[in-house]
C-alpha positions in Angstrom: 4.7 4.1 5.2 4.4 7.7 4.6 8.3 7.6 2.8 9.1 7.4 -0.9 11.6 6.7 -2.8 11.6 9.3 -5.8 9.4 12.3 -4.1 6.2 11.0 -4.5 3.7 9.9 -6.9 3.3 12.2 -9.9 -0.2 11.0 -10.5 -3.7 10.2 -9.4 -5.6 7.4 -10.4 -7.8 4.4 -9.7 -6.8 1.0 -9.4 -9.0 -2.1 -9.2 -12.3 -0.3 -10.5 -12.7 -4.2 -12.1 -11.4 -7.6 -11.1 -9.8 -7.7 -15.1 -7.8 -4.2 -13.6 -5.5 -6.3 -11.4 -4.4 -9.6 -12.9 -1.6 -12.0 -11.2 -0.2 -15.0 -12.8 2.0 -16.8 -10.6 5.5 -18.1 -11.5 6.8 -21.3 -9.7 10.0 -21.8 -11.4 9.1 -25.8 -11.7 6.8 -27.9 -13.4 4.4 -30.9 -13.0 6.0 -34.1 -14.1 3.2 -35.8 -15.7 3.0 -38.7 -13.1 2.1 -39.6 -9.0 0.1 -39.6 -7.0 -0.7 -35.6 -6.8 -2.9 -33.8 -9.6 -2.1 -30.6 -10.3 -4.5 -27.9 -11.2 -4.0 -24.7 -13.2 -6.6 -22.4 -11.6 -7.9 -19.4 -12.6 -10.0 -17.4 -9.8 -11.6 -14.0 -9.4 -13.1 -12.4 -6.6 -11.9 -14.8 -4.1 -9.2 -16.3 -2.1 -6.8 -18.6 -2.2 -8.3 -20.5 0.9 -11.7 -20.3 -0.4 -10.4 -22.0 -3.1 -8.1 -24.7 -1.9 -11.8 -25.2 0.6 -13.9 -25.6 -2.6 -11.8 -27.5 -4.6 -11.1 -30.5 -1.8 -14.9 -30.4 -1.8 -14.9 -30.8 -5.2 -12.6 -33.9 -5.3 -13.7 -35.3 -2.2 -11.1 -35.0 -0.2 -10.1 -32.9 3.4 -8.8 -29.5 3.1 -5.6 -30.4 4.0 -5.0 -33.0 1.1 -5.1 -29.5 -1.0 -1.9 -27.4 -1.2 -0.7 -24.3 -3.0 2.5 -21.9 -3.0 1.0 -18.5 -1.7 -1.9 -16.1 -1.2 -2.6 -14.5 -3.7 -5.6 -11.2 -3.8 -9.1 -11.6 -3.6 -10.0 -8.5 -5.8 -8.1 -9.3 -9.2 -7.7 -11.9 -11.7 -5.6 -14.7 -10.4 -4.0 -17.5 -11.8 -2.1 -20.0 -9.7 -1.5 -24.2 -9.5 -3.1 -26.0 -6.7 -2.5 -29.9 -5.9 -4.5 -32.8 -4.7 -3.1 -35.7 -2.8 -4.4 -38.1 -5.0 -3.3 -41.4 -3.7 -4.8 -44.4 -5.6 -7.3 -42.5 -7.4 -7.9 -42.0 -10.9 -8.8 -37.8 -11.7 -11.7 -36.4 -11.2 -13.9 -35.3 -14.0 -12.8 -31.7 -13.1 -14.7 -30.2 -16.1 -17.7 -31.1 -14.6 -17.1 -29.2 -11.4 -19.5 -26.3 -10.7 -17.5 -23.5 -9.0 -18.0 -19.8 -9.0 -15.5 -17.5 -9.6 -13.3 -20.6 -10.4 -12.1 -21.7 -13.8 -9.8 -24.9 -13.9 -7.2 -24.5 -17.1 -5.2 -27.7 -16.8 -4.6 -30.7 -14.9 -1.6 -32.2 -14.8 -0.2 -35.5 -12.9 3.0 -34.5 -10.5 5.2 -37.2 -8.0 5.4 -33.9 -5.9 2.7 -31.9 -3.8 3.1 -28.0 -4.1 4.7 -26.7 -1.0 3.6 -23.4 0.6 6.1 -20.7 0.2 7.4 -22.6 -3.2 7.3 -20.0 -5.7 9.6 -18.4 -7.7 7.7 -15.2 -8.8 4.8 -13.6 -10.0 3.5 -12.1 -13.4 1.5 -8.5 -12.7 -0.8 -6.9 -15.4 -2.5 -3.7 -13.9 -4.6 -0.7 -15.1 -5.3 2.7 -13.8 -8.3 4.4 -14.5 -9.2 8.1 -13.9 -5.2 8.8 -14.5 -4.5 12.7 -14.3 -1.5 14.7 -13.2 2.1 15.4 -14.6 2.5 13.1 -17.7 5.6 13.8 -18.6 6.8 13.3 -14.9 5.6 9.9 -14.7 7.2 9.1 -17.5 10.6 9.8 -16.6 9.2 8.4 -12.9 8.3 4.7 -15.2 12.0 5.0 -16.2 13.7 5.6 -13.3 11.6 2.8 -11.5 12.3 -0.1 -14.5 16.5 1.0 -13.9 16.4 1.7 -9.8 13.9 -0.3 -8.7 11.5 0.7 -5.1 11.1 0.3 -2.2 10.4 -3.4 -0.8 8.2 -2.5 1.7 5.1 -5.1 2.8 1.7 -3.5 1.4 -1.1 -2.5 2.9 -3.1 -6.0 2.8 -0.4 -7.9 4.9 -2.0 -5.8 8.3 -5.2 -6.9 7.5 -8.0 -4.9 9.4 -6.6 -4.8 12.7 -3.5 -7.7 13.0 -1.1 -5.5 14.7 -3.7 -4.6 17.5 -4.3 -8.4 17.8 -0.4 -9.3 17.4 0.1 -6.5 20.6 -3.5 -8.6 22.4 -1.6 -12.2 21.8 1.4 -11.0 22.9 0.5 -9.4 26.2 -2.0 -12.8 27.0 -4.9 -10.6 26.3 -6.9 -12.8 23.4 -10.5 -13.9 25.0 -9.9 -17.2 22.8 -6.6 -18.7 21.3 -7.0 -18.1 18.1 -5.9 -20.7 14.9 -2.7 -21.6 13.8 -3.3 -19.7 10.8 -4.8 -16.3 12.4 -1.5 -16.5 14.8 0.5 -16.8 11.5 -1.2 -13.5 10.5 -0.4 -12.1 13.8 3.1 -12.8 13.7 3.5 -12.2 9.9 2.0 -8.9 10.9 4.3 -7.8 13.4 7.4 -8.7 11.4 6.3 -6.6 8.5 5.3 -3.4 11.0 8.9 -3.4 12.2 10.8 -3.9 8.5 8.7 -1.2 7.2 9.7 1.3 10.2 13.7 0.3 9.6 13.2 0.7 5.6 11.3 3.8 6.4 14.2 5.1 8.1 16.5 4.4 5.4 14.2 6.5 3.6 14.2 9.2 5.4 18.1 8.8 5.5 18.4 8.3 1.1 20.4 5.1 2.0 17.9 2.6 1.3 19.4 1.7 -2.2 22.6 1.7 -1.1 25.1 -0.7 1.0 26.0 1.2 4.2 28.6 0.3 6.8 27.6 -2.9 8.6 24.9 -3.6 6.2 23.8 -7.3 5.1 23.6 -7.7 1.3 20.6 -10.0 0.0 21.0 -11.5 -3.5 18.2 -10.5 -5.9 15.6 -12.8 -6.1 17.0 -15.0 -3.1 17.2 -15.4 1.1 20.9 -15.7 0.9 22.4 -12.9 2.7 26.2 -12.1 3.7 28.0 -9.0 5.1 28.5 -6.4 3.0 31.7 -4.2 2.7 30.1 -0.6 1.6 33.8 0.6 0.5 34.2 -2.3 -1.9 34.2 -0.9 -5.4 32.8 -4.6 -6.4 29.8 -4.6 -4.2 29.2 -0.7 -5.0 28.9 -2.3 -8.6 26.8 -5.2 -7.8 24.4 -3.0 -5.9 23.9 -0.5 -8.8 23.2 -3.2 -11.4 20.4 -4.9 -8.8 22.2 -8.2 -8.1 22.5 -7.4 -4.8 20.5 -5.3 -2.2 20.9 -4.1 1.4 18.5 -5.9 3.7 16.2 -5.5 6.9 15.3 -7.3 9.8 12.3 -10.1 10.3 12.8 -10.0 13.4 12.9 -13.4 15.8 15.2 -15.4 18.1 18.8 -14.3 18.3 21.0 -11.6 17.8 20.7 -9.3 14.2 24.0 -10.2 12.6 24.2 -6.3 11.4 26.7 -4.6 12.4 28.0 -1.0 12.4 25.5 1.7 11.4 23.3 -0.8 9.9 22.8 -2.1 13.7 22.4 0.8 14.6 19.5 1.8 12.7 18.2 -1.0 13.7 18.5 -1.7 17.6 16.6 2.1 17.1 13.7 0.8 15.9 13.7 -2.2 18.4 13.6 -0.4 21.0 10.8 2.0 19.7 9.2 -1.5 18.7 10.3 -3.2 21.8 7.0 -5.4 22.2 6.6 -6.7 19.1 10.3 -7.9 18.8 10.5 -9.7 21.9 7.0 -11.2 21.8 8.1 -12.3 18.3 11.0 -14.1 19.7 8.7 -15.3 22.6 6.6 -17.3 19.6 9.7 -19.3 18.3 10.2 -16.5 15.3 13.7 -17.3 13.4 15.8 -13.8 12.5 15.4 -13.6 8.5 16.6 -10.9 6.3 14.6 -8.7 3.2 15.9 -7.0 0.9 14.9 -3.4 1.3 14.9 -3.1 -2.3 12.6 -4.9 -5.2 14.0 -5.1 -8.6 10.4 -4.4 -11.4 11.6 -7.1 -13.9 10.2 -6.4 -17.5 8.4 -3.1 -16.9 6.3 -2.2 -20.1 3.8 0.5 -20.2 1.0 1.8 -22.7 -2.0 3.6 -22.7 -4.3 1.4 -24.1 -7.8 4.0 -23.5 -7.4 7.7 -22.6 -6.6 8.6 -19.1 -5.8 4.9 -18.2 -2.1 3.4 -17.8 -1.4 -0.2 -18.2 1.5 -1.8 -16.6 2.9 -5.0 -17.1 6.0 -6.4 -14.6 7.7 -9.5 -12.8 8.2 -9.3 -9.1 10.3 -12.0 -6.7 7.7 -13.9 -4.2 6.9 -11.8 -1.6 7.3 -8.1 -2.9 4.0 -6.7 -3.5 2.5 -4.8 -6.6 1.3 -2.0 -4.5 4.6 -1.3 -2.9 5.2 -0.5 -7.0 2.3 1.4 -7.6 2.5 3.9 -5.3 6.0 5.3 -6.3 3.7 5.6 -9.6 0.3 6.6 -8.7 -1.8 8.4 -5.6 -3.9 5.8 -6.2 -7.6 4.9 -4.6 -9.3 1.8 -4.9 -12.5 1.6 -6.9 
């Protein structure tokens, strides 16, 4: 998206010049119970991903790949810790302090009666710096400020396209793959062409100034939740509610069936299906299911400090599935290093 919320990033800076630059804890709002027949390990990983992980690890334990499961995908390039479990069954645990992997340290291991199911996380924990920081100081402070009360945008970043998943999510859905491709590169695919047509709708709402604010027909999402319901925008109540961040207006994953939007929200909406027309009806040729996003993110527990000169350290909470770029680029005009 070429949109902003707040005019545009004050700054300039460079994320990611290290692995240590971008760190990610995950959150999963549950614990391991100490018993059954799935051991759960607390994983910390750089420079790789979460497959390669899950792939080494089964190795590791001597099991298949799929006896492995974890909650989400987390980045490649950072510091990442998250829990991974083992189907176990009838097996005492592994000796996992003796296992060799690179770029893998395991922190804890833990018994659980439950496996960890994909999609299973409450939130995650973001630790950042930016290097090479130059520009208006004072502005991105007041910018820091107005992005802990207001929130951003919720747009999908950059990494969810991949290299070139919308051109193959256009090839799969006109029959023009040379090979069927996996289960999981199809996921991409779709994923892919779900976040292209949010982003267009929430950049519209940029464009408009409405993206913040419950507008007539509009769907309200509860923070930090998939529960949605239709929004009165004259309701002194809801007005409330959607200043303080407990409730947000919402955009379309597109799939099967009807948008339950109504009114202008529709509107804006049926505008960018039709622009998007491919995508949305091959989505709902795949077996897609119509989901709602909220258009907005709330940045939980935003602290900041300048722990060297010309560097900016930020520390924040975000729900699953909002991403720490979408953040960073209200703040920064950032390159990667």
């Amino acid at each position: 998206m070429s949109e902003f919320a707040w005019g545009g990033p004050p700054v300039r800076g460079c994320i990611r010049s290290t692995a240590e630059d971008f760190h990610v804890e995950e959150i999963l709002g549950h614990e391991p119970d100490g018993k059954g027949e799935h051991l759960w390990l607390w994983v910390e990983k750089r420079e790789c991903n979460t497959v390669e992980v899950a792939g080494r690890l089964a190795d590791a334990a001597g099991v298949h790949p799929r006896q492995v499961s974890f909650a989400g995908l987390k980045d490649r390039n950072a510091v990442t810790r998250q829990y991974f479990s083992i189907h176990l069954p009838g097996r005492d645990d592994p000796d996992t302090a003796n296992w060799a992997l690179d770029g893998i340290r395991i922190l804890q291991a833990v018994r659980s009666s439950r496996k960890i199911k994909r999609g299973r996380l409450k939130a995650n924990r973001f630790r950042l710096r930016v290097r090479e920081l130059e520009g208006d100081m004072d502005a991105l402070e007041a910018r820091l400020a107005t992005v802990s009360r207001q929130g951003v945008p919720n747009g999908f970043g950059e990494q969810r396209f991949g290299g070139n998943n919308i051109a193959r999510a256009h090839a799969l859905f006109r029959g023009e793959l040379r090979r069927k491709p996996s289960k999981s590169k199809r996921g991409f695919y779709l994923s892919a062409a779900r976040s292209l047509v949010f982003n267009k709708v929430l950049a519209e709402r940029l464009r408009r100034g409405d993206w913040h604010q419950l507008i007539d027909g509009d769907l309200a999402v509860l923070d930090g939740s998939r529960s949605f319901f239709a929004a009165d925008a004259a309701d002194p109540e809801q007005i409330r509610r959607c200043t303080e961040l407990d409730i947000h207006p919402s955009g379309p994953l597109p799939g099967r069936g009807e948008s339950p939007a109504a009114g202008e929200a529709a509107a804006i909406e049926q505008t960018v299906f039709a622009e998007q027309s491919e995508l949305v009806e091959g989505l709902a040729k795949f077996g897609m299911q119509q989901e709602r996003r909220a258009l907005r993110m709330r940045v939980k527990d935003l602290e900041w400090s300048y722990p060297e000169p010309h560097t900016l350290e930020l520390t924040f909470e975000l729900n699953t599935g909002s991403y720490a770029t979408s953040v960073l680029r209200e703040l920064v005009d950032y390159k990667e290093g």
